[in-house]
C-alpha positions in Angstrom: 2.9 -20.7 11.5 0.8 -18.9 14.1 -2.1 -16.5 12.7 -0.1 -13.5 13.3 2.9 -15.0 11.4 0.4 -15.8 8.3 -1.0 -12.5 8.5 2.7 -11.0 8.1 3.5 -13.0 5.5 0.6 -12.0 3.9 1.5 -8.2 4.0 -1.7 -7.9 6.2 0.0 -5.9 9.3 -1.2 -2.1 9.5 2.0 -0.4 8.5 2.0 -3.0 5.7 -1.5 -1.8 4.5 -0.7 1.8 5.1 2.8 1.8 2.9 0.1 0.2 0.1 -2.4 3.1 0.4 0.2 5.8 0.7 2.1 4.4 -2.0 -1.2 4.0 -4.0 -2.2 7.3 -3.7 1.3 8.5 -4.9 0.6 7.1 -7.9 -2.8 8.2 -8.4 -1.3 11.4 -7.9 1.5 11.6 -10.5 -1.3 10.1 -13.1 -3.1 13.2 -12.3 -0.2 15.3 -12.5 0.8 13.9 -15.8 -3.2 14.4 -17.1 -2.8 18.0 -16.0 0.1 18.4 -18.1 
């Protein structure tokens, strides 16, 4: 498909990337809640 298309499919599109890192750093911060504990 067109670049754009290929970038979508590859999860590559801003709001794709920012539901990774926000979901990322979730995690990393229920690991460190459950260190703390």
């Amino acid at each position: 498909g067109a670049p754009a298309d290929q970038i979508e499919e590859a999860g590559l599109t801003p709001k794709h990337i920012a539901a990774t890192v926000l979901s990322l750093i979730g995690e990393h911060k229920e690991s460190l809640h459950l260190i703390d504990i």
